[in-house]
C-alpha positions as CSV (number, residue, x, y, z in Angstrom):
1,X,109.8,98.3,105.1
2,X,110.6,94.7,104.7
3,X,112.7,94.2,101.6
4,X,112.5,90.4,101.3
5,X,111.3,89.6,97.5
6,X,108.0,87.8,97.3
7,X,109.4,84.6,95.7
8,X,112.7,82.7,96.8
9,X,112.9,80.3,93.6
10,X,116.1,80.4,91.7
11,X,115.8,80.8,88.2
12,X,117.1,77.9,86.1
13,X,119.8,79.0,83.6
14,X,117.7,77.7,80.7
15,X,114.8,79.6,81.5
16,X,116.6,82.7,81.2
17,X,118.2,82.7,77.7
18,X,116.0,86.1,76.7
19,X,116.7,89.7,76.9
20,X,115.4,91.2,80.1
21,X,112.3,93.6,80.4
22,X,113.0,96.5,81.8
23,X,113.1,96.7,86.1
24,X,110.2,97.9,87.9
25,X,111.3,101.0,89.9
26,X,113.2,100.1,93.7
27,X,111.6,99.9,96.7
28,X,113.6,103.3,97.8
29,X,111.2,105.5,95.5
30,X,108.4,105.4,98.8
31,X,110.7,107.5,100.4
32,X,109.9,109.9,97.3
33,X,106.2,110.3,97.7
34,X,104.7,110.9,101.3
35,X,101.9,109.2,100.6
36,X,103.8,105.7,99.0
37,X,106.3,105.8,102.8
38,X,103.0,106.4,104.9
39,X,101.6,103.0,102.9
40,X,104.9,101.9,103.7
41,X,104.7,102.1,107.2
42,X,101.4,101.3,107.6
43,X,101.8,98.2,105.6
44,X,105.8,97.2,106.7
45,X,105.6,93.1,105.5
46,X,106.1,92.7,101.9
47,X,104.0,91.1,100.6
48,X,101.3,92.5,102.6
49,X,99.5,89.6,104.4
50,X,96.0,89.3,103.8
51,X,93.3,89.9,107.0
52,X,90.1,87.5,105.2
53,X,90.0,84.7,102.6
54,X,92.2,84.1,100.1
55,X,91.1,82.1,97.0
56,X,93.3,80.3,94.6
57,X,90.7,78.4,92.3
58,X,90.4,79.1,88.5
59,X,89.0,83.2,88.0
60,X,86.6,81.1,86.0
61,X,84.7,79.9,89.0
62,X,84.0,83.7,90.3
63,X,82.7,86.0,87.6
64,X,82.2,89.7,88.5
65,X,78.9,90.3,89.2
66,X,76.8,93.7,89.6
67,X,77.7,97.6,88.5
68,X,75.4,96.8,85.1
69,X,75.2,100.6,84.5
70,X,79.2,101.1,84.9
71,X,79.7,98.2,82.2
72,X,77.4,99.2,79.6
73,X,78.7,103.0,79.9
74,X,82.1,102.0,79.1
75,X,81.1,99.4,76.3
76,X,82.6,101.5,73.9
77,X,86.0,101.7,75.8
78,X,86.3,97.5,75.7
79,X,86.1,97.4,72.3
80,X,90.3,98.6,72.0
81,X,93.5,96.2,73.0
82,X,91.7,93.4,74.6
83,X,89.9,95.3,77.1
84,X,86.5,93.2,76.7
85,X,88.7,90.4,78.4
86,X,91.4,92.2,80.2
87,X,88.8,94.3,82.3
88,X,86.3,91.6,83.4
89,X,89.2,89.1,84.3
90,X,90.9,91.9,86.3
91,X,87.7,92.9,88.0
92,X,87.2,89.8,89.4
93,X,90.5,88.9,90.1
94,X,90.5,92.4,92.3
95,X,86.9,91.0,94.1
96,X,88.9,87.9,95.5
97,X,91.7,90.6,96.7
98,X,88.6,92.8,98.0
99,X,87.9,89.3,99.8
100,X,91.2,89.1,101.6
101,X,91.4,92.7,102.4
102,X,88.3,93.5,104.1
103,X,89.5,96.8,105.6
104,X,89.5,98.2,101.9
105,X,87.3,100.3,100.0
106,X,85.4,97.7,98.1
107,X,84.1,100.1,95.7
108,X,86.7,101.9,95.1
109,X,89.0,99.5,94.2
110,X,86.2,97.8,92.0
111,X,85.2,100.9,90.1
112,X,89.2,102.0,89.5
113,X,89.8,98.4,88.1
114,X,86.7,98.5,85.7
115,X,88.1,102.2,84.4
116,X,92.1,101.5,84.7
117,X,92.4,101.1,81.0
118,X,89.5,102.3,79.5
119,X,92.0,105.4,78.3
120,X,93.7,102.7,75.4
121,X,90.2,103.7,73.6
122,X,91.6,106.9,73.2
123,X,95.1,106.7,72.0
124,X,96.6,106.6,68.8
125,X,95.5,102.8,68.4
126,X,98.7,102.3,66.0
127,X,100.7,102.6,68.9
128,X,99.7,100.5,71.9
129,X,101.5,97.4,70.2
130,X,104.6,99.1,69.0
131,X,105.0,101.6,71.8
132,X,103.4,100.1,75.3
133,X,105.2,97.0,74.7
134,X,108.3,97.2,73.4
135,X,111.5,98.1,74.5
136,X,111.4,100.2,78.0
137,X,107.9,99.8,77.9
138,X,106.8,100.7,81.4
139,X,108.0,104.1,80.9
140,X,106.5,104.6,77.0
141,X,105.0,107.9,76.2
142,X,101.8,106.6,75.5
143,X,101.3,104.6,78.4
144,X,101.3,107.9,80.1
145,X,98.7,109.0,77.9
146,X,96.5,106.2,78.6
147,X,96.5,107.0,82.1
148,X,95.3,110.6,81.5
149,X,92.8,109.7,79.1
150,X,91.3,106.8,81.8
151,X,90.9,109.5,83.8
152,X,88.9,111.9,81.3
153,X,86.5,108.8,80.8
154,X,85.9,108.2,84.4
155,X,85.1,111.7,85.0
156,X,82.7,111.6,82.5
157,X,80.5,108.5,83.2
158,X,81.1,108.6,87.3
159,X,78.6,111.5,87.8
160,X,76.1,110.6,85.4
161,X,76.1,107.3,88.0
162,X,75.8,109.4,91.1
163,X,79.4,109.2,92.2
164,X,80.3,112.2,94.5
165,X,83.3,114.7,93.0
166,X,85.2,113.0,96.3
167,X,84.7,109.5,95.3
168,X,85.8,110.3,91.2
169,X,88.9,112.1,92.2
170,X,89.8,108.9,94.2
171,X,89.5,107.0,91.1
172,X,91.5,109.1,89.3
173,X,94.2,109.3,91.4
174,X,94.7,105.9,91.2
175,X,94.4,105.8,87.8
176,X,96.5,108.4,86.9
177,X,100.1,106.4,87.3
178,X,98.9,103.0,87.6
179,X,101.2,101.6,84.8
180,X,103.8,104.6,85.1
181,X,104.3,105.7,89.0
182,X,106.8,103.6,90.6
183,X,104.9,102.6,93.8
184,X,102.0,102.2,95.3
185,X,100.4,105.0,97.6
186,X,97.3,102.8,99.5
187,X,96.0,99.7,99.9
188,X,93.4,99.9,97.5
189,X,96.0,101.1,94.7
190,X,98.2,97.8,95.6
191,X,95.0,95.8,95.2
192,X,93.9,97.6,92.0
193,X,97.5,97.0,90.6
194,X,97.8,93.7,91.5
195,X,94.5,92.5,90.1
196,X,95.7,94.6,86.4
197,X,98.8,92.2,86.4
198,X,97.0,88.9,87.5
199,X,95.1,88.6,84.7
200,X,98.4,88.1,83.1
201,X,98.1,84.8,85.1
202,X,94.8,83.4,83.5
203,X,94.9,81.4,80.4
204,X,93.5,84.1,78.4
205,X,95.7,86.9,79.8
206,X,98.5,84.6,78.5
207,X,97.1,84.5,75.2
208,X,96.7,87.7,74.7
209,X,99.8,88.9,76.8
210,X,102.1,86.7,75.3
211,X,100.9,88.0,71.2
212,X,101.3,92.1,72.5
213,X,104.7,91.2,73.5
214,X,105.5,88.8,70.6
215,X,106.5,86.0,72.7
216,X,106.1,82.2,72.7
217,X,103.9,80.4,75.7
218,X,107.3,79.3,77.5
219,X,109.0,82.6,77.1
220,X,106.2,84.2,78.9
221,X,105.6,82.2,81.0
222,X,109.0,82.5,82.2
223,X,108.8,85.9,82.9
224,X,105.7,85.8,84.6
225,X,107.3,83.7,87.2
226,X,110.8,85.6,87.5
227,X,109.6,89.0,86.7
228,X,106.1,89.8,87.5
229,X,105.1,87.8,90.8
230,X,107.8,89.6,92.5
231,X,106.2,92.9,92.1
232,X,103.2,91.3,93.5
233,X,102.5,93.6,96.6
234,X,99.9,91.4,98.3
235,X,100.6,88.2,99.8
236,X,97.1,86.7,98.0
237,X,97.8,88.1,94.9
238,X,101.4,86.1,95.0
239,X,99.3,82.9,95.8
240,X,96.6,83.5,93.0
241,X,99.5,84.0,90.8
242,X,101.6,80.7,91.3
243,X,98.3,78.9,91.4
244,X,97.4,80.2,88.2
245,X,101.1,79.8,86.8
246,X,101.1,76.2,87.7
247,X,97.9,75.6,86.3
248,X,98.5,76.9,83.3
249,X,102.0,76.0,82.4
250,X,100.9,72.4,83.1
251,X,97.6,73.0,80.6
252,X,100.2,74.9,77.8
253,X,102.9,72.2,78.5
254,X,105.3,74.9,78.5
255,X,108.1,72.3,80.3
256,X,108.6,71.1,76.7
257,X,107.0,73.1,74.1
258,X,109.8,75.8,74.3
């Protein structure tokens, strides 16, 4: 696998006068799962180069659009951490990936996004802030627990939908380690994770993003550059993410309010 990082800017030493989040995981864990090194070698250029259109316009000019029936059965799960803005953004954010992967499993990857995080409805509400995002918090107990519980939801609204036992295990494989397992095992996991982290990107994902982890517009901002667009698999969702950055640090004016 090629090891080049996905971004070559330097850090400015002003920009980086805040205690670190905690690494993702090394490229080397593929070689622990056989079916993360088979995505490796399938997919050897990181980030993965995109086959069809890339688009790097505002989310705001491509809503989702259709699975009415999937929404309103998982109303209830929206109503917890943001996820009545964090699922719709990331949906359509994973649409525009589905756009420049063509060889993917649309609706896979649509239906996993739309369920990823439907679990925070049933944890221990008390926790998400203090546990899933602070200190190490991609390896917090309870983000493990949001995982399993995504997975109990999806099993329980996918059939009444008409979704085959096949196509529901699929899902919740993918679900089941998105925040937590080191690396991704398929394309349409790297799509699904990199549409849950560039909503980060959008204005409202700052908003949001920024309060959970008690930072200021500039110190997030930051890290979103340094931090999170290097874990960027895909070479679209890199581009989507710098567009959006840009965009948005110039609308925050985050080159002086810091």
């Amino acid at each position: 696998m090629n090891s080049s990082t996905n971004t070559s800017t330097t850090p400015n030493p002003r920009d980086q006068n805040y205690a670190k989040w905690a690494p993702a995981e090394s490229a080397s864990e593929f070689d622990s799962d056989p079916r993360a090194k088979q995505f490796a070698a399938d997919y050897p250029i990181r980030p993965v180069p995109g086959e069809g259109q890339t688009d790097t316009a505002t989310i705001c000019d491509t809503p989702t659009a259709g699975f009415d029936e999937l929404w309103k059965a998982i109303e209830p799960e929206t109503r917890t951490r943001g996820n009545d803005v964090h699922l719709p953004v990331s949906t359509a954010y994973a649409e525009r990936l589905c756009a420049a992967y063509p060889q993917a499993d649309r609706e896979l990857v649509i239906v996993t996004i739309m369920l990823h995080d439907t679990g925070w409805a049933h944890v221990d509400e008390s926790r998400i802030i203090s546990e899933g995002f602070a200190g190490d918090w991609r390896k917090a107990g309870i983000r493990y627990e949001h995982e399993r519980e995504g997975c109990l939801v999806a099993r329980r609204v996918l059939p009444e939908l008409g979704y085959s036992d096949d196509f529901i295990d699929r899902v919740c494989e993918i679900i089941d380690g998105h925040d937590t397992r080191p690396v991704a095992f398929s394309l349409e996991d790297a799509l699904v994770r990199d549409a849950d982290r560039l909503w980060r990107f959008d204005r409202a994902g700052i908003a949001l993003s920024s309060s959970w982890f008690g930072m200021d517009m500039a110190t997030y901002t930051d890290r979103l550059k340094y931090e999170i667009v290097p874990e960027l698999i895909t070479a679209p969702a890199v581009a989507m993410a710098q567009e959006d950055l840009a965009r948005h640090q110039a609308l925050l004016r985050t080159e002086v309010i810091r």
